[in-house]
N, C-alpha and C positions, 0 to 999 in steps of 0.2 A: 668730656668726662665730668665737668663741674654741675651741668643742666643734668645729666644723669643721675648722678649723686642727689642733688637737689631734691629731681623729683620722688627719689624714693623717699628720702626724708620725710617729704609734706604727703607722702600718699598713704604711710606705713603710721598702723596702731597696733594698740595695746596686745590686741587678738592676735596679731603678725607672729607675736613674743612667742615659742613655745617654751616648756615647762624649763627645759634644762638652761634657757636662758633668766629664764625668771629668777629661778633660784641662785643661779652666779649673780643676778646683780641683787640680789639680797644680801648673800655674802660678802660681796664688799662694799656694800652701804656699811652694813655693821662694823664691818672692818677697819671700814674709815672714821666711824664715830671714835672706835676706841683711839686710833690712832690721834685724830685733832684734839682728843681731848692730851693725850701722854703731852702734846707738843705743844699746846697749848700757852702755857709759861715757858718755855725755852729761849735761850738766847738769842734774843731780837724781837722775840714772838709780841711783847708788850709795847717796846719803841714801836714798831710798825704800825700796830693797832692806834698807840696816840697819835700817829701820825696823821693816818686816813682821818681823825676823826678832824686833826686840824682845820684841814681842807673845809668842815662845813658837809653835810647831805644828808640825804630824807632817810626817813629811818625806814629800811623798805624791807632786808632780809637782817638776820640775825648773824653775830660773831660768834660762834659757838662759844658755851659754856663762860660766857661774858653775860652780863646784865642788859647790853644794848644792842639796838638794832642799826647801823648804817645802810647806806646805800649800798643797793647789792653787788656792784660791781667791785665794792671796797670789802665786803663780808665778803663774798667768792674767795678773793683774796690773800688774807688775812688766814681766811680757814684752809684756805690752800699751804699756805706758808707754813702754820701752825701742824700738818700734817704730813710734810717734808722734813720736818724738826728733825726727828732720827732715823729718818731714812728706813723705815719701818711699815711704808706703806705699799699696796698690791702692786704687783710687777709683771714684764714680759709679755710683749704683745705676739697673742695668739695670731695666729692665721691656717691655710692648711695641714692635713695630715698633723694635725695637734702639733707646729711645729710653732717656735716663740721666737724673738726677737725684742731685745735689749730696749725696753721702756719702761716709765712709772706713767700711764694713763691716769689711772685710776685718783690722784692726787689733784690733776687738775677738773679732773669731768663730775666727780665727784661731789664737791664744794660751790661746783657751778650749778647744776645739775639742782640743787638745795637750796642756793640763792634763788636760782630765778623762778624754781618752782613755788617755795615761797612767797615772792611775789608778786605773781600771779595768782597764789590761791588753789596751784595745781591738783590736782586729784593727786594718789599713790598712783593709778595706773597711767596717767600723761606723766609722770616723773618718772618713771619705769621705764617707759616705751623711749622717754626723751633719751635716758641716761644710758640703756642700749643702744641707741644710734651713734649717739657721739662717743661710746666704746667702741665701736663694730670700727666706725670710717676711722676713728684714732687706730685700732690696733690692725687697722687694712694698709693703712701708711707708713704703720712701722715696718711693716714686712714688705711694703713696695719699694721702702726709701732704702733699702739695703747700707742700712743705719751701719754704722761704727762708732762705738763708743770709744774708740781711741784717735778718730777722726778730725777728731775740734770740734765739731756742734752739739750742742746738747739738745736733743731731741723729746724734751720735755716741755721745750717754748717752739716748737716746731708742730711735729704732728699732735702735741695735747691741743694747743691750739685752735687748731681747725675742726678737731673732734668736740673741742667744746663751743664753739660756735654753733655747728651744728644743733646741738644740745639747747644755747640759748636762743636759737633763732627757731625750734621747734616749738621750747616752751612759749615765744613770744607771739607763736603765730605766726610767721612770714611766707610771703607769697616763696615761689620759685626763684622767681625774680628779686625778690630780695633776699634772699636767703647765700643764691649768690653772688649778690654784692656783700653780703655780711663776710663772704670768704675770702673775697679780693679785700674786705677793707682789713681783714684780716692779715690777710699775706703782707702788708705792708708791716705788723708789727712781732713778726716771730724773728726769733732770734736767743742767742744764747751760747756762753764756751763753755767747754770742760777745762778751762785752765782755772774754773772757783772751785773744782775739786782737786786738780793738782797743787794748788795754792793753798789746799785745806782751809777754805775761807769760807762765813756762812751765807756767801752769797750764794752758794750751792743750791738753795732753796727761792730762789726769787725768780727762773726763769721759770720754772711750772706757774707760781701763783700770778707773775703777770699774764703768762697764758688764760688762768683765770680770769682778769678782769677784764683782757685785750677783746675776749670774744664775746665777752657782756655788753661791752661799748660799739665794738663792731655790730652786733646784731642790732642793738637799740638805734645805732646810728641811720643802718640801711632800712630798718622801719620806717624810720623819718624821710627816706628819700634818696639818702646818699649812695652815689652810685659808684661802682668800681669795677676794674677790670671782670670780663665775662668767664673766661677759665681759669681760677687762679690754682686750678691742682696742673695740670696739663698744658695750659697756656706758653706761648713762646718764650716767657719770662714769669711762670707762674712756679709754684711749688718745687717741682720736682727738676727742672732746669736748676732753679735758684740752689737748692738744699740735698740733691742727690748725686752721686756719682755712678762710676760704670756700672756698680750689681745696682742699681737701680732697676724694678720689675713693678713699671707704671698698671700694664696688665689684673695683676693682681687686686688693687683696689676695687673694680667692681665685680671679679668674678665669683659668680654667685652670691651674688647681692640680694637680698631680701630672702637667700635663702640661709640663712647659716648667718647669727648670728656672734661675732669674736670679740675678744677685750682681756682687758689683763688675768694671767694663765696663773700666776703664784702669790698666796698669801702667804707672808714672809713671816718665820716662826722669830728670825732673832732681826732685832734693829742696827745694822749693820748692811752696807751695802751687798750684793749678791756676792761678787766677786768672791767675800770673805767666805761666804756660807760652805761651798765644799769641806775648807780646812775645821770651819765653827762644827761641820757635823762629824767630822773624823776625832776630832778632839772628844765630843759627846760621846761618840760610840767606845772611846774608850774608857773615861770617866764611868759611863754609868754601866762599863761592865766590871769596872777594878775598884775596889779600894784606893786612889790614887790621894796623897799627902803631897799636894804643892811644894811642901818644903821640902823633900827629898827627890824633889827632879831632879837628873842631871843636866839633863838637856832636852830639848823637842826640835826635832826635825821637820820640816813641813812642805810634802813635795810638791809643786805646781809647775804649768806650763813658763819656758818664757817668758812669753808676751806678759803673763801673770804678775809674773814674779818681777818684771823690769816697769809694770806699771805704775798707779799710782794705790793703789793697794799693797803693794811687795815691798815700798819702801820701810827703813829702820823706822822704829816708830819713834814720833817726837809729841809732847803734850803739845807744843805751839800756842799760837796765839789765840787759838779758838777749839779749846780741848774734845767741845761735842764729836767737830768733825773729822779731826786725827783721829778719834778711839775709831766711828765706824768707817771710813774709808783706810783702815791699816788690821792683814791678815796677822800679823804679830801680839796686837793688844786684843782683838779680838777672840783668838784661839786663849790667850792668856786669861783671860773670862773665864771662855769657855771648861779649862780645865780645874779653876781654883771656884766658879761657883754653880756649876754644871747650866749655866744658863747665859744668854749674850742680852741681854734689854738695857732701858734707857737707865736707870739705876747707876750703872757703871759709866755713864758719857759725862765724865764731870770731874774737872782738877781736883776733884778730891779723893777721889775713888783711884786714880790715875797716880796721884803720889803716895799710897799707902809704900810702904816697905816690901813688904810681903809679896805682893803686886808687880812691883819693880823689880824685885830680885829675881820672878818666874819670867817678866819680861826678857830680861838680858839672857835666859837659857835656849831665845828660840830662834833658830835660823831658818830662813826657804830658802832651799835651793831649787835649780831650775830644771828637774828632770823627768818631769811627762811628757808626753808626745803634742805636738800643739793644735792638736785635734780636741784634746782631753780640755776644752778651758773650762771647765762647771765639775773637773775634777780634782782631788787633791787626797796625797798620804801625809798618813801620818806618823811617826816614829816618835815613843815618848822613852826618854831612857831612867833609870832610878837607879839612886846613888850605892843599891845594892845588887845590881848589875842585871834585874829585870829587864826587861825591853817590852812595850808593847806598839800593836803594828794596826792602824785602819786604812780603809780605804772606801770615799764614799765617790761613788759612780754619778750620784742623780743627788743633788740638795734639798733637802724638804720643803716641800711647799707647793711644787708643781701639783696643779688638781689630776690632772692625768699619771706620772709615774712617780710619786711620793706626794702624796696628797696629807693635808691635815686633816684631822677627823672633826667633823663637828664639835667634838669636846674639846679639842684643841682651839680650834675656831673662836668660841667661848670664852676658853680662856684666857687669851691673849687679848678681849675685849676688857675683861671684868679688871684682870690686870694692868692695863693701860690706866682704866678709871679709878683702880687705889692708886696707881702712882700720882693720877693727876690732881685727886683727891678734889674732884668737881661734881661727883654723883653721890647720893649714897647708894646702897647696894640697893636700895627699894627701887629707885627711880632710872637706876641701870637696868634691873629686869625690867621696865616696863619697856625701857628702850629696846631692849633685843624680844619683847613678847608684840611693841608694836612694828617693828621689822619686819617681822615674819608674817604681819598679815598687812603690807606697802598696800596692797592691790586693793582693799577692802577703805581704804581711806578716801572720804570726800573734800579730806585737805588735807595737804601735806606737812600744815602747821603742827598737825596733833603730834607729829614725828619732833619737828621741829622746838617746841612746846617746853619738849623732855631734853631737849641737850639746850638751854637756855640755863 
């Protein structure tokens, strides 16, 4: 399976791309600029950076929207991390019949995809071609690994990994044969829990971005020589032994390979984990059809599955010791947002916003109870009561974002870029359009740096 994969990888270009895939990954390159930039300065996002820089390295790819260049496996990195910040980034690994499964690809292949094309010097169209590949084999494994997110692994230092390997073992050149040893040397360093999200701790963001630099070091390494197990997707102790269970559907990973293109399905309109999203859009649907006055809630009812609601999502909300990530992993503070400023962004992830008065008192009127069917989990009602004995009622079926059945428009798209870059207040707005006018034309670039250039 691994020599398979392989060879598609080193056989497949630019030309392979058709149009509909072109265009998805334009949209979440841009996606992802606005996003590294929002996260940019967040909590940890600066210690880290001095960190890597302690170490010592060549200044090879750039830190986004930072003055300096490090070594690309520390830039990857860094802008991985910085793009995890609010949990804000592309989601849900496609595979057939437009069906998705539980990933943030996009976070780590992304930043990798940037480093190494950078350099290298890559064209737009080998950064394209690269950053499709290592989408497609990342969101093929999501859907083989018959992932659960409530399983213990985090599948963000798993399958990103080996899809960004891919990615940097393309941009770097490598034969077949080294390509997979870059995967076996790979396999030896993925890993990752979900208990830095039950913990509400900002480690939540570290196993994508080491996936970032694990598969930078890995591919440079087996350049060099270094050799490692021959199947590490399939192998007797390889990938899918190690990291899947029974719905495990090994299958899948090459079928239709080089035909059909996949990668993350949803650009995420609020920065809050998915979970939240059903409840954040029932709350919307009512806000932006009522006059509704925060201060005269009575209450808010919020209905979801079980599993939902017993998760780490459904918990009471607490600011804790790391405010970012209680506000987006809690459907409480988040619906709470949603109803007092018709919108969920990074703005609100912050012990300040979090202790206002106003804020807390809408907090403590909102309860989930557990009664959807547990079919329904990307659904959720909502019941808002007011203290003059109004009731109103939503109900969102499908969360926005999905490009297939609730898709953002273009202008939405857009906005949540330009938005990202006042928050982070790293662009001015001149040097933002040029970033989304040189986006749209990736393909046309004889180096990848002119991209590059504009988020420095």
């Amino acid at each position: 399976m691994t020599d398979q994969v392989c060879a598609h990888v080193v056989a497949t270009d630019y030309a392979s791309l058709d149009a509909f895939t072109i265009a998805r990954v334009k949209t979440r390159v841009l996606d992802a600029a606005g996003v590294i930039a929002a996260g940019v300065h967040a909590p940890m996002c600066d210690e880290l950076f001095d960190l890597l820089k302690s170490y010592g390295s060549a200044p090879q790819s750039a830190a986004f929207y930072r003055s300096e260049r490090i070594d690309a496996p520390s830039a990857a990195m860094i802008n991985s991390f910085s793009m995890r910040s609010y949990d804000f980034e592309a989601i849900e690994a496609e595979n057939e019949n437009r069906k998705s499964s539980a990933a943030h690809i996009s976070g780590t292949t992304v930043p990798t995809a940037l480093a190494c094309a950078e350099r290298a010097h890559a064209t737009g169209r080998e950064f394209m071609c690269a950053l499709a590949l290592g989408d497609d084999i990342a969101a093929r494994l999501g859907a083989a690994s018959g992932f659960d997110v409530y399983g213990g692994w985090d599948n963000t230092n798993t399958i990103n990994g080996l899809g960004a390997t891919v990615i940097a073992g393309k941009l770097g050149g490598l034969t077949e044969r080294q390509l997979n040893n870059a995967l076996g040397l790979d396999l030896n360093m993925l890993g990752g829990s979900m208990d830095n999200i039950n913990y509400k701790t900002l480690a939540f963001k570290l196993p994508m971005a080491l996936a970032a630099r694990n598969a930078i070091f890995s591919a440079d390494f087996a350049r060099r020589g270094m050799t490692a197990t021959h199947d590490a997707l399939n192998g007797k102790k390889g990938y899918f032994f190690l990291f899947c269970g029974e719905k495990q559907r090994p299958e899948l990973l090459c079928k239709d390979l080089g035909n059909v293109f996949y990668g993350d399905v949803v650009i995420k309109p609020w920065s809050a984990c998915r979970a939240t999203h059903p409840s954040i859009d029932a709350c919307m649907q009512i806000v932006q059809a009522h006059d509704i006055d925060p201060e005269q809630v009575l209450k808010v009812v919020i209905h979801t599955t079980p599993r939902t609601a017993a998760g780490f999502v459904g918990q009471p909300f607490e600011i804790g010791e790391e405010p970012q990530v209680s506000g987006a992993f809690s459907i409480i503070y988040t619906a709470a947002v949603a109803i007092a400023t018709k919108s969920v962004r990074p703005d609100y992830m912050n012990r300040e916003a979090m202790e206002d008065p106003d804020l807390k008192r809408l907090i403590d009127k909102i309860e989930i109870v557990p009664t959807l069917a547990p079919d329904e989990y990307q659904t959720a009602e909502v019941d808002i009561v007011m203290a003059d004995g109004a009731t109103y009622h939503a109900r969102c079926d499908v969360p926005k974002g999905d490009i297939y059945k609730s898709p953002m428009s273009e202008e939405e798209v857009l906005d949540k870029f330009y938005q990202n870059i006042e928050f982070s207040q790293t662009l001015s707005r001149e040097n933002a359009d040029r970033v989304v006018e040189t986006v749209s034309r990736l393909e046309e670039l004889d180096d990848i740096g002119e991209l590059i250039e504009l988020m420095r």
